[in-house]
mmCIF file of the N, C-alpha and C atoms, coordinates in Angstrom:
data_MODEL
# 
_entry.id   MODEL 
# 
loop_
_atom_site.group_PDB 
_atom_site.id 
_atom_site.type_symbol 
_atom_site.label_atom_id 
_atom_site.label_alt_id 
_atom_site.label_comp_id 
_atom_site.label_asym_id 
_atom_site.label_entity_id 
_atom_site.label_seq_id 
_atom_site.pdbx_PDB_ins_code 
_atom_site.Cartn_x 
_atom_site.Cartn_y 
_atom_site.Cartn_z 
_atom_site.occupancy 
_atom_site.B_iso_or_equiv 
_atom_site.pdbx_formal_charge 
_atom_site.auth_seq_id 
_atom_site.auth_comp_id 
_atom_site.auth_asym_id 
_atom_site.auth_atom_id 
_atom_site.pdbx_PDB_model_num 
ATOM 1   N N  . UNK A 1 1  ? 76.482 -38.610 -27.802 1.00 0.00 ? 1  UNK A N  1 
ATOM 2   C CA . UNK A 1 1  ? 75.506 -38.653 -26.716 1.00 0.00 ? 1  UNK A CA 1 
ATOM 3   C C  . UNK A 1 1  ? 75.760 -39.872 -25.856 1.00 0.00 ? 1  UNK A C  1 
ATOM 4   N N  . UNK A 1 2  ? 75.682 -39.597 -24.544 1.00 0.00 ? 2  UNK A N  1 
ATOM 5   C CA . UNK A 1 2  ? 75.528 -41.048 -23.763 1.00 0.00 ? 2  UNK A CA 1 
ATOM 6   C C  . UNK A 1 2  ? 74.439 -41.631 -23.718 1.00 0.00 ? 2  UNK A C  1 
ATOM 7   N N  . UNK A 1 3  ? 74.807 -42.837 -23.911 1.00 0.00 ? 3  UNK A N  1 
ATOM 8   C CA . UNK A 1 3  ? 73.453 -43.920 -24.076 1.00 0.00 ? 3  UNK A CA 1 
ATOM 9   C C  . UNK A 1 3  ? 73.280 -44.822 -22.704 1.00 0.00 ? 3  UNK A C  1 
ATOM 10  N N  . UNK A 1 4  ? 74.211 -44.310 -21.713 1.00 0.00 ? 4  UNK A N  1 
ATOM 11  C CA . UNK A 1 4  ? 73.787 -44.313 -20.284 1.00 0.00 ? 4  UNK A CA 1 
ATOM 12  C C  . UNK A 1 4  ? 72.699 -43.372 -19.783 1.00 0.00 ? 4  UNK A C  1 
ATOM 13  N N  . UNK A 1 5  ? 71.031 -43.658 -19.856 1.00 0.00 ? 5  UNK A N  1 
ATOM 14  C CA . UNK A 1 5  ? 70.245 -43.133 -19.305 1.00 0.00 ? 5  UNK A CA 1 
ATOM 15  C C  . UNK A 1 5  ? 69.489 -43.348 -17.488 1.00 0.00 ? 5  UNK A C  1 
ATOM 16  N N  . UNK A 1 6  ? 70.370 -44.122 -16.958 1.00 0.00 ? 6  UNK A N  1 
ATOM 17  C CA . UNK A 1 6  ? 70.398 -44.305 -15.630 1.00 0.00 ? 6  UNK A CA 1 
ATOM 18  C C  . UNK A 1 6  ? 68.806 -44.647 -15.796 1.00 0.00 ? 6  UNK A C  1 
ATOM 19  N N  . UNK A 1 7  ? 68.147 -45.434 -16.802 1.00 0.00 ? 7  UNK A N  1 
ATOM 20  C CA . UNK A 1 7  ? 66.774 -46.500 -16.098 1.00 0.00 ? 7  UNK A CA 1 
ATOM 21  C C  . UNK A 1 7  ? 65.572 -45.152 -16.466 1.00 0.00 ? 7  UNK A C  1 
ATOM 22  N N  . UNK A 1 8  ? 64.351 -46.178 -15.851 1.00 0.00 ? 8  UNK A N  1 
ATOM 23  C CA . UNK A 1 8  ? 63.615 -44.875 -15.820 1.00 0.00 ? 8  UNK A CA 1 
ATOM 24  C C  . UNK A 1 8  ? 63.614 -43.834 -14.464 1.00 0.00 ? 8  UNK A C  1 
ATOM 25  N N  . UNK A 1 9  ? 63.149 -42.837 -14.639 1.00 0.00 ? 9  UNK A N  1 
ATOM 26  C CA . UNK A 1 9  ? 63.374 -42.171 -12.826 1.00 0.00 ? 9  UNK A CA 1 
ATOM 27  C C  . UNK A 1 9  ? 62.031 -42.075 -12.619 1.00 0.00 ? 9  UNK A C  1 
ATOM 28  N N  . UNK A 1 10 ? 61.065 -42.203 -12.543 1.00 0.00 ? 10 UNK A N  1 
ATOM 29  C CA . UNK A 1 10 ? 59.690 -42.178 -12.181 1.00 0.00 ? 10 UNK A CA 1 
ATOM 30  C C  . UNK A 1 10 ? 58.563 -43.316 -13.211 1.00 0.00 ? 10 UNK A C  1 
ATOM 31  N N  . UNK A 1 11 ? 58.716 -44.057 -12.812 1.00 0.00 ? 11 UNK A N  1 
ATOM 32  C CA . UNK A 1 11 ? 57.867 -45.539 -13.209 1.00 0.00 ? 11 UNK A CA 1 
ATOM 33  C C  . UNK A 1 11 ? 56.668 -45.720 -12.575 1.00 0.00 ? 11 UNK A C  1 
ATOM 34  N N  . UNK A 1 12 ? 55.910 -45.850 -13.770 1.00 0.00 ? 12 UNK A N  1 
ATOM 35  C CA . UNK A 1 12 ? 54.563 -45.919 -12.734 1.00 0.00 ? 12 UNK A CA 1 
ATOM 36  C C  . UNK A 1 12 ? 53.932 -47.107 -12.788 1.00 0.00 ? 12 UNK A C  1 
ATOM 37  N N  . UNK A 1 13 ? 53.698 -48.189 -11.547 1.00 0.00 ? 13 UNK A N  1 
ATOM 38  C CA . UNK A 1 13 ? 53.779 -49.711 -12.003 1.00 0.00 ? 13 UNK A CA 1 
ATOM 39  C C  . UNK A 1 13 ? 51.939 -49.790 -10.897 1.00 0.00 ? 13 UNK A C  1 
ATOM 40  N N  . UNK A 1 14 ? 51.346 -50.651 -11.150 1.00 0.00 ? 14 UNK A N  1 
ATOM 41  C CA . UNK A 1 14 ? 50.226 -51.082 -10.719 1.00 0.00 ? 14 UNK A CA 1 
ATOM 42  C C  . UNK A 1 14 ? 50.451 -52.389 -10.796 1.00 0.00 ? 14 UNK A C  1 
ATOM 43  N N  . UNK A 1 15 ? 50.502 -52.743 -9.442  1.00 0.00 ? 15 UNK A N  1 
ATOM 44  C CA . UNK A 1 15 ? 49.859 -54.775 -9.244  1.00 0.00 ? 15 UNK A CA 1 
ATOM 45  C C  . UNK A 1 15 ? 51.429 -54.732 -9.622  1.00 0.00 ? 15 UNK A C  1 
ATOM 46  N N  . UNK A 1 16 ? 52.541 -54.581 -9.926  1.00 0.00 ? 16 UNK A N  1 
ATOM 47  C CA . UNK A 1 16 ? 53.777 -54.669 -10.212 1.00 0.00 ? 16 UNK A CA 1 
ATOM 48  C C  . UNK A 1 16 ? 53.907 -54.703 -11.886 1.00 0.00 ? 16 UNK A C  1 
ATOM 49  N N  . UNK A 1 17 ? 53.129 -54.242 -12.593 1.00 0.00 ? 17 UNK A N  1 
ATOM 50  C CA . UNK A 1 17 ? 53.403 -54.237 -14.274 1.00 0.00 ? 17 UNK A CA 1 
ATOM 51  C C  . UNK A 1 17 ? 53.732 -52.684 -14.489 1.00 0.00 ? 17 UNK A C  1 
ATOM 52  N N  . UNK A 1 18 ? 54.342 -52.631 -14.870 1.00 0.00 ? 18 UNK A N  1 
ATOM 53  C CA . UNK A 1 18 ? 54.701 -51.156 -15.490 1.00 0.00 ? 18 UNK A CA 1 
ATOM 54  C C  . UNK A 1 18 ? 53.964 -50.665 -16.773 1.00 0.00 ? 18 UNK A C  1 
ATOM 55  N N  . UNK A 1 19 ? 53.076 -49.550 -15.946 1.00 0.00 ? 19 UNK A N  1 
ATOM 56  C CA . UNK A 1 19 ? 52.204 -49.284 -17.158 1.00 0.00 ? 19 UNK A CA 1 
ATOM 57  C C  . UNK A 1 19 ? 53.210 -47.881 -18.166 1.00 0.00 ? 19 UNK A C  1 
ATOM 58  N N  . UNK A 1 20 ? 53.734 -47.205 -17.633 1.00 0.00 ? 20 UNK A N  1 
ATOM 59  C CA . UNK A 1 20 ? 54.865 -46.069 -18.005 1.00 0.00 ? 20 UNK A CA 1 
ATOM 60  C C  . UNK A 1 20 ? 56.019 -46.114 -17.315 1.00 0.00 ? 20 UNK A C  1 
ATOM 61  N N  . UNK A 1 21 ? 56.679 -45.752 -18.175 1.00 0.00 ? 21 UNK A N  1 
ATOM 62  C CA . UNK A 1 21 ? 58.333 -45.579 -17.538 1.00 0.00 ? 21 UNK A CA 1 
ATOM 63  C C  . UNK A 1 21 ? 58.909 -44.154 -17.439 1.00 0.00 ? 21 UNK A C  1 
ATOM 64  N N  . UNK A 1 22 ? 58.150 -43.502 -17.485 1.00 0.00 ? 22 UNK A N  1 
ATOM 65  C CA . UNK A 1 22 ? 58.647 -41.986 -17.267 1.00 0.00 ? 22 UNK A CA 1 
ATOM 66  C C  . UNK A 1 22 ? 59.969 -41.364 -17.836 1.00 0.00 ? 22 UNK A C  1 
ATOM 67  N N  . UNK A 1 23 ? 60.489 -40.308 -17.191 1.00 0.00 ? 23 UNK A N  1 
ATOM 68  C CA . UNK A 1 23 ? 61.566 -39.814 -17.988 1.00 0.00 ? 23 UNK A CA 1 
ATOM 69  C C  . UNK A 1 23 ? 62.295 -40.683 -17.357 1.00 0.00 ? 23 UNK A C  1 
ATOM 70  N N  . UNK A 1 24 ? 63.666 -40.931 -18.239 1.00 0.00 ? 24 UNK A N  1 
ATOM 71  C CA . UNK A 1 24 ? 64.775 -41.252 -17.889 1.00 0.00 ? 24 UNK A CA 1 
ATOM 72  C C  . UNK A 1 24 ? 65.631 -40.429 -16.401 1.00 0.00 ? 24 UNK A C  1 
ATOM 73  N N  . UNK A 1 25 ? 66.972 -41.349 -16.049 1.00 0.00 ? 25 UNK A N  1 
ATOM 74  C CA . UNK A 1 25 ? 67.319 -40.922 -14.911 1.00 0.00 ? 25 UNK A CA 1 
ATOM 75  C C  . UNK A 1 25 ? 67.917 -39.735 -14.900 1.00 0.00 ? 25 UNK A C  1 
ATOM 76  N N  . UNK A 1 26 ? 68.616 -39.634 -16.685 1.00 0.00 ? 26 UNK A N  1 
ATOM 77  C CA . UNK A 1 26 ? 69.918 -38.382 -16.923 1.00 0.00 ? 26 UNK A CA 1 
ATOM 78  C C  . UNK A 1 26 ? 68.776 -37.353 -17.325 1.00 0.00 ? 26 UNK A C  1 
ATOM 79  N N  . UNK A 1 27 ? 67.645 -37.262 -18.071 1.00 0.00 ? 27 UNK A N  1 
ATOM 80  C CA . UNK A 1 27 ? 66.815 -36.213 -18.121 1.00 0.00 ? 27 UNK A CA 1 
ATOM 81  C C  . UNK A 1 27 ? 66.419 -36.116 -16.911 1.00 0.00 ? 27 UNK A C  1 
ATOM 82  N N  . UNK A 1 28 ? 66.122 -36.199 -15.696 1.00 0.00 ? 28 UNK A N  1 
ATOM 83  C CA . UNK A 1 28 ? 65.699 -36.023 -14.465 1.00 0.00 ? 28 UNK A CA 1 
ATOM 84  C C  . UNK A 1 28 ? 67.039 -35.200 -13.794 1.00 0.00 ? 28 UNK A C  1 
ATOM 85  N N  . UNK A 1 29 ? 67.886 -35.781 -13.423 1.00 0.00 ? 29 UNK A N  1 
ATOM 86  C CA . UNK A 1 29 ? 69.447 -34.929 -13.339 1.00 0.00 ? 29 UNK A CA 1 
ATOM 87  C C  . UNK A 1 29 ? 69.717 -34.306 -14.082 1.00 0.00 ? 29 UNK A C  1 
ATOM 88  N N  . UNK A 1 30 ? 69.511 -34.189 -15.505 1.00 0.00 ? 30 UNK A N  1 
ATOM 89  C CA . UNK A 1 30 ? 69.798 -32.750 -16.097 1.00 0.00 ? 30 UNK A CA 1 
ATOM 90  C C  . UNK A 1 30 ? 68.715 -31.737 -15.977 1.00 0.00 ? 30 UNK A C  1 
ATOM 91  N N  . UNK A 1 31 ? 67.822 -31.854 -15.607 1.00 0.00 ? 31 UNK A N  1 
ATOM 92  C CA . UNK A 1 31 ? 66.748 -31.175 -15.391 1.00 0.00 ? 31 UNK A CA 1 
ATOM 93  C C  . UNK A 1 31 ? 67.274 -30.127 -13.834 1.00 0.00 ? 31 UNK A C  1 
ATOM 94  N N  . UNK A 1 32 ? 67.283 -30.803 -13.344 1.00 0.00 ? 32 UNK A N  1 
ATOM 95  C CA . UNK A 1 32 ? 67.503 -30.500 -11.463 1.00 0.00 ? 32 UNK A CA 1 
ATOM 96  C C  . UNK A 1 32 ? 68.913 -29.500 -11.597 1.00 0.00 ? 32 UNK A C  1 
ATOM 97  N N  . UNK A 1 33 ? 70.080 -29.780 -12.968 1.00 0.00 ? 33 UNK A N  1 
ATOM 98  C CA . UNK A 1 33 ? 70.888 -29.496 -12.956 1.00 0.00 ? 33 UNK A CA 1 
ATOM 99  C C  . UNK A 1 33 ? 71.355 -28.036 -13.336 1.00 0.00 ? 33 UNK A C  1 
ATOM 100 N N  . UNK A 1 34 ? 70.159 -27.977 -14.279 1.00 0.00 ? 34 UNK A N  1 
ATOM 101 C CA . UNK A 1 34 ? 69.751 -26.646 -15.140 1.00 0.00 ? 34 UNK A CA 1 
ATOM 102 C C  . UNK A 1 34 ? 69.123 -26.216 -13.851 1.00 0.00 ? 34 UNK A C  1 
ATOM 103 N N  . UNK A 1 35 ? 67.995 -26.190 -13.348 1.00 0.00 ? 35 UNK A N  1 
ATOM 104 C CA . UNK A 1 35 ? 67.624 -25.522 -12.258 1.00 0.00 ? 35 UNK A CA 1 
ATOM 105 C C  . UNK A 1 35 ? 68.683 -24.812 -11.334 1.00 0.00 ? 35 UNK A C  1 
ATOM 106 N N  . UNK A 1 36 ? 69.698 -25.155 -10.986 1.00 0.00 ? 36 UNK A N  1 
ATOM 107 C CA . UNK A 1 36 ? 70.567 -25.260 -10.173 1.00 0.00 ? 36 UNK A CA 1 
ATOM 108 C C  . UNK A 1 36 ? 71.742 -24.025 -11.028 1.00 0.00 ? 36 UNK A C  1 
ATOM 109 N N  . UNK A 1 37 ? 71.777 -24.264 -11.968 1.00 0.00 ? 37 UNK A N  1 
ATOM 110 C CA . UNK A 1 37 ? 72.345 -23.676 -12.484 1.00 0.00 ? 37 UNK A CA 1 
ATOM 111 C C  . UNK A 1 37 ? 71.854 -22.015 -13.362 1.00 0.00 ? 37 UNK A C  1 
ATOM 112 N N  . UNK A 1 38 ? 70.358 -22.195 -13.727 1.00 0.00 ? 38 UNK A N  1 
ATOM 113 C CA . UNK A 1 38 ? 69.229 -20.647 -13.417 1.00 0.00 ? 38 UNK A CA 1 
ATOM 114 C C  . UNK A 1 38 ? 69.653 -20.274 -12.120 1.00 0.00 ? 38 UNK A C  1 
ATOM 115 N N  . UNK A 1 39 ? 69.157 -21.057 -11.252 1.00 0.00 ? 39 UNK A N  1 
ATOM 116 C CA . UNK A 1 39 ? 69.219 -20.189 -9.831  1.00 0.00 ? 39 UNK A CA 1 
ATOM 117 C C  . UNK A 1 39 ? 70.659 -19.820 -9.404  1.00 0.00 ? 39 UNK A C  1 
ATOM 118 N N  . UNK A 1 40 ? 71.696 -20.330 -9.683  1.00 0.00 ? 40 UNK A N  1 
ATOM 119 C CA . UNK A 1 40 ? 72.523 -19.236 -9.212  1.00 0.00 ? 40 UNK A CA 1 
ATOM 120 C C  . UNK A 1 40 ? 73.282 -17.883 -10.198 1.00 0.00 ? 40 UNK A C  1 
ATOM 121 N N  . UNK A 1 41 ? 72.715 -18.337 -12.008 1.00 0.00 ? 41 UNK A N  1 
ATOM 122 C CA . UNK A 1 41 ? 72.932 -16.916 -12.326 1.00 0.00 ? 41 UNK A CA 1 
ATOM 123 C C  . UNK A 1 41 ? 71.683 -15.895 -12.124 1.00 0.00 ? 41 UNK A C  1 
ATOM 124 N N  . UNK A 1 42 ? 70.610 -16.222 -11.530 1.00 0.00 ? 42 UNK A N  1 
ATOM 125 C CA . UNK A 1 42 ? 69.038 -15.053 -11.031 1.00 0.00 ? 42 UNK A CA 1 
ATOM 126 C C  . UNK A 1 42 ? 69.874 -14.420 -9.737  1.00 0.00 ? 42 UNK A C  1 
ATOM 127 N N  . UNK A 1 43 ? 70.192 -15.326 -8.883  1.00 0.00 ? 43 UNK A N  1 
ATOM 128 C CA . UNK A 1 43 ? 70.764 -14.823 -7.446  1.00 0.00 ? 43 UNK A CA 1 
ATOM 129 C C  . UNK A 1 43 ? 72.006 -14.151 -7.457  1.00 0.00 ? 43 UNK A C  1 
ATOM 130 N N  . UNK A 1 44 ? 73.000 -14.553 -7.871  1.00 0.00 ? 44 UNK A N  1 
ATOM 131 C CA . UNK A 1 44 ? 74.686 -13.894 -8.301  1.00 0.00 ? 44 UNK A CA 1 
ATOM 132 C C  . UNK A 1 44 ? 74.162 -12.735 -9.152  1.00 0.00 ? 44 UNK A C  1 
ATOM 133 N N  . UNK A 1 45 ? 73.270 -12.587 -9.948  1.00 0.00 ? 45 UNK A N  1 
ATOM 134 C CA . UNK A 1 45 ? 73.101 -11.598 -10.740 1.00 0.00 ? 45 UNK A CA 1 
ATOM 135 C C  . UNK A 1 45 ? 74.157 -11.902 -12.156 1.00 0.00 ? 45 UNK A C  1 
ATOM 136 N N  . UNK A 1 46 ? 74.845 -12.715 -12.464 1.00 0.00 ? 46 UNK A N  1 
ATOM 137 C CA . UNK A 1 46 ? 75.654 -13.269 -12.945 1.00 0.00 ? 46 UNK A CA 1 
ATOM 138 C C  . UNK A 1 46 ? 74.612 -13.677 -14.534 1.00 0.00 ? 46 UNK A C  1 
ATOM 139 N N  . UNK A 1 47 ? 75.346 -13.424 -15.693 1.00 0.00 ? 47 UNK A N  1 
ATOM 140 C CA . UNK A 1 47 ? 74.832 -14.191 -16.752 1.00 0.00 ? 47 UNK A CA 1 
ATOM 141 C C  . UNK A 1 47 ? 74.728 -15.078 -16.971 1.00 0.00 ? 47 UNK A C  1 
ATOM 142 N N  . UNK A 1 48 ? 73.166 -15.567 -17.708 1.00 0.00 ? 48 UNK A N  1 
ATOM 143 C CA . UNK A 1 48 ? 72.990 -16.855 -17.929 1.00 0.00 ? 48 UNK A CA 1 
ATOM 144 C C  . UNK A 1 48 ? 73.602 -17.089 -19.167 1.00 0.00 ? 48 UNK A C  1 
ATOM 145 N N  . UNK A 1 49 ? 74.307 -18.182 -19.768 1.00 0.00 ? 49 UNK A N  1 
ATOM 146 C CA . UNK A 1 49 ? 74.865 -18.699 -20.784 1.00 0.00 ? 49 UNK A CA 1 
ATOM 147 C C  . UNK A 1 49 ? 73.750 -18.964 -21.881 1.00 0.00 ? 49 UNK A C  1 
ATOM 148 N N  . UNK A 1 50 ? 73.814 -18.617 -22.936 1.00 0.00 ? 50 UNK A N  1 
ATOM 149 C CA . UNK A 1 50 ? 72.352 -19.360 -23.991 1.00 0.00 ? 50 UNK A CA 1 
ATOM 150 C C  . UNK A 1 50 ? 72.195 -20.431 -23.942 1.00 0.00 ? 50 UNK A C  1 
ATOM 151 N N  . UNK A 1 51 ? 70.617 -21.034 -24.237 1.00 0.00 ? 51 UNK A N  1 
ATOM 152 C CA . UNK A 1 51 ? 69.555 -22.109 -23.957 1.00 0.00 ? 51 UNK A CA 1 
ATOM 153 C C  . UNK A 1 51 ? 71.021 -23.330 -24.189 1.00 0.00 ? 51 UNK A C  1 
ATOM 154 N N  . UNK A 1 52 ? 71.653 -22.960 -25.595 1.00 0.00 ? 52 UNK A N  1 
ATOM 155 C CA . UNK A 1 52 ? 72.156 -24.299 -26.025 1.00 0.00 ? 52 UNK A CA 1 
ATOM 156 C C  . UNK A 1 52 ? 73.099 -24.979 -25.332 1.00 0.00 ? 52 UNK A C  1 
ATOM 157 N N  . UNK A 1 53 ? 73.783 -23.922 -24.496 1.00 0.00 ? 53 UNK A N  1 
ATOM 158 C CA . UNK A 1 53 ? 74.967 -24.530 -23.665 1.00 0.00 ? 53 UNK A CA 1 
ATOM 159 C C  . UNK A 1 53 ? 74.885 -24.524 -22.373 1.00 0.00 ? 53 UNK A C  1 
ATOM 160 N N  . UNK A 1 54 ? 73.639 -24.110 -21.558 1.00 0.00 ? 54 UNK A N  1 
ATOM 161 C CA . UNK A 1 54 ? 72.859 -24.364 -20.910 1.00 0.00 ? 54 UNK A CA 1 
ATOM 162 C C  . UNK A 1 54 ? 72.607 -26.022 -20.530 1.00 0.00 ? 54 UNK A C  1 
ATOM 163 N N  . UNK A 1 55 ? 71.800 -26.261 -21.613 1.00 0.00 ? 55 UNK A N  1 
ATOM 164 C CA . UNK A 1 55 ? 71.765 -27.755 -21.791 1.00 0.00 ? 55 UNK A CA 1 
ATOM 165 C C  . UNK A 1 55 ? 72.483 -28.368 -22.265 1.00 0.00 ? 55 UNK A C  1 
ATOM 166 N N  . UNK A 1 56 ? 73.612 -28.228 -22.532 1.00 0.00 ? 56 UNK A N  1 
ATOM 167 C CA . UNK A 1 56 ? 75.205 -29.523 -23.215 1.00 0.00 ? 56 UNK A CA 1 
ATOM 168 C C  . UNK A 1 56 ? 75.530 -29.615 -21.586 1.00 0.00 ? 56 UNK A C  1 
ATOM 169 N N  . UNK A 1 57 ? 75.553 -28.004 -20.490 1.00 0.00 ? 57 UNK A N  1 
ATOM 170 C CA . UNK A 1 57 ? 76.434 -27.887 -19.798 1.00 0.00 ? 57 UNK A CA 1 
ATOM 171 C C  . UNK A 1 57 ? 75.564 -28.818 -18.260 1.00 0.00 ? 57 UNK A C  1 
ATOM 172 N N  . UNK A 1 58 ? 74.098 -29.107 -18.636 1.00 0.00 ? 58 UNK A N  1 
ATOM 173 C CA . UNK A 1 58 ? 73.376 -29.691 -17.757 1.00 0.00 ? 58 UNK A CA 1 
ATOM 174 C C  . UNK A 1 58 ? 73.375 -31.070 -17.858 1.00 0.00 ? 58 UNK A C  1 
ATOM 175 N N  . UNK A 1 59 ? 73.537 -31.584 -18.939 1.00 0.00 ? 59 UNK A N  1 
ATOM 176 C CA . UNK A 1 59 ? 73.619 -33.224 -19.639 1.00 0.00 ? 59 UNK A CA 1 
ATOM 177 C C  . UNK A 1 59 ? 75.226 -33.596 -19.249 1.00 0.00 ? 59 UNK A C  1 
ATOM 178 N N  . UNK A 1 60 ? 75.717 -32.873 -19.425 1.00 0.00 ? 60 UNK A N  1 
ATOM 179 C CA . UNK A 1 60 ? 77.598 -33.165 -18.963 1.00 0.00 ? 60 UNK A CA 1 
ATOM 180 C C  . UNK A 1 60 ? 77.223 -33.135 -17.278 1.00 0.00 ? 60 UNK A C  1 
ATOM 181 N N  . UNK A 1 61 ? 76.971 -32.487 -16.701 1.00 0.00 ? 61 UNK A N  1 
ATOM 182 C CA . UNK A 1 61 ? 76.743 -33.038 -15.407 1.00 0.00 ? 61 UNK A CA 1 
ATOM 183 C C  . UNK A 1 61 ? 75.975 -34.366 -15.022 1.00 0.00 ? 61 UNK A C  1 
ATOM 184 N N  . UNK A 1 62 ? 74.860 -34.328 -15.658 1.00 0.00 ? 62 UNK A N  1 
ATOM 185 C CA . UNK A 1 62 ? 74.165 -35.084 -15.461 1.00 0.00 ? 62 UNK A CA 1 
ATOM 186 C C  . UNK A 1 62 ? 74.809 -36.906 -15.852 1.00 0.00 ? 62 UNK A C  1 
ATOM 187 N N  . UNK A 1 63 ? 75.770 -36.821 -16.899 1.00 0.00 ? 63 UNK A N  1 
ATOM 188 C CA . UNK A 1 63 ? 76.605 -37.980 -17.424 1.00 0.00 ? 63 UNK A CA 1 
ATOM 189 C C  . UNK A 1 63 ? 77.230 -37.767 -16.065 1.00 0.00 ? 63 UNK A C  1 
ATOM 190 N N  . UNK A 1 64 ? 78.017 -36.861 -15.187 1.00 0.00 ? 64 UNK A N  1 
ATOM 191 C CA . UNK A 1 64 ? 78.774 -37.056 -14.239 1.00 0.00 ? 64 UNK A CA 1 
ATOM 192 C C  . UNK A 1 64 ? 78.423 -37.531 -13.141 1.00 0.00 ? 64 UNK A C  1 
ATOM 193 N N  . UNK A 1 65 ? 77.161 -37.096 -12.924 1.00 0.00 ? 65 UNK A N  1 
ATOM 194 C CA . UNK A 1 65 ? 76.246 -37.764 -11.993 1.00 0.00 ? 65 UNK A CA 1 
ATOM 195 C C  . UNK A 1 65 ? 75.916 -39.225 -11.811 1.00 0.00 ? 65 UNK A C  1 
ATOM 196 N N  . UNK A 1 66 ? 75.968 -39.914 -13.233 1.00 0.00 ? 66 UNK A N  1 
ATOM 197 C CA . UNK A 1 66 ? 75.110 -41.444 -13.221 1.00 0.00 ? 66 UNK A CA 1 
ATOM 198 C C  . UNK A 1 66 ? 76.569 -42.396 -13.555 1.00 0.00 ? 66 UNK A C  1 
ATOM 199 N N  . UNK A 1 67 ? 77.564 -41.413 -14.165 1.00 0.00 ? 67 UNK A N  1 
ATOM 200 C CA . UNK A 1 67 ? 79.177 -42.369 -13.580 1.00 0.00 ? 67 UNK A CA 1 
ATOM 201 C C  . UNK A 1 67 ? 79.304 -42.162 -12.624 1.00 0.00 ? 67 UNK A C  1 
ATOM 202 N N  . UNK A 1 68 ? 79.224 -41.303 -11.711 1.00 0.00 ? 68 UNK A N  1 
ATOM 203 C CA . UNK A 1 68 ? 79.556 -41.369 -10.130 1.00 0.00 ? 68 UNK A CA 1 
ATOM 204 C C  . UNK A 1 68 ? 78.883 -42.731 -9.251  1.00 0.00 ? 68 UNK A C  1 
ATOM 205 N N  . UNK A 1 69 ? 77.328 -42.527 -9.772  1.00 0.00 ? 69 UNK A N  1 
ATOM 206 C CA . UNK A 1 69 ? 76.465 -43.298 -9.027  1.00 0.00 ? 69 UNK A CA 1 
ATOM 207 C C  . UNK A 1 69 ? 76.822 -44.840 -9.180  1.00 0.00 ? 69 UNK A C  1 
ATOM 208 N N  . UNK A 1 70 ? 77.501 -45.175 -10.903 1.00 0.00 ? 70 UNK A N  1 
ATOM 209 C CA . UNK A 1 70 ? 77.678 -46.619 -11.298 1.00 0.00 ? 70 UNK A CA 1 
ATOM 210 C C  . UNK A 1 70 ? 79.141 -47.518 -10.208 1.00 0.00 ? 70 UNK A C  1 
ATOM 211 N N  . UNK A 1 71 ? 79.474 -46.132 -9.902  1.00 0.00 ? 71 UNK A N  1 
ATOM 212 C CA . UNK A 1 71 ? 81.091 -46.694 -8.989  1.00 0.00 ? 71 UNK A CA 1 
ATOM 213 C C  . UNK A 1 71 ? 80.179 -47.502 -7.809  1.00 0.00 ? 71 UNK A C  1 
# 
């Protein structure tokens, strides 16, 4: 697993203290990623892959995403 979680992505701070740190940055991009990836096997009509590789195949982007961003 990468233990690059790109921070939190939605922090919720008052007066500047952080009362929550929300999900992480790579669960937020793998999230968006899977979406992205439902919607074009619903639209293509194309098969969806099962839940499990679904999500290896949304987290591998999502690692690609937050090395891109670190350049």
């Amino acid at each position: 697993m990468n233990t690059n979680t790109g921070g939190p992505a939605f922090p919720l701070a008052i007066d500047k203290q952080v009362l929550h740190n929300g999900m992480t940055l790579r669960d937020h991009f793998a999230g968006t990623a899977l979406q992205g990836f439902l919607a074009y096997a619903a639209t293509t009509g194309k098969y969806a892959p099962p839940d499990d590789e679904l999500a290896r195949e949304s987290y591998k982007m999502a690692d690609a995403m937050l090395k891109e961003r670190a350049k």
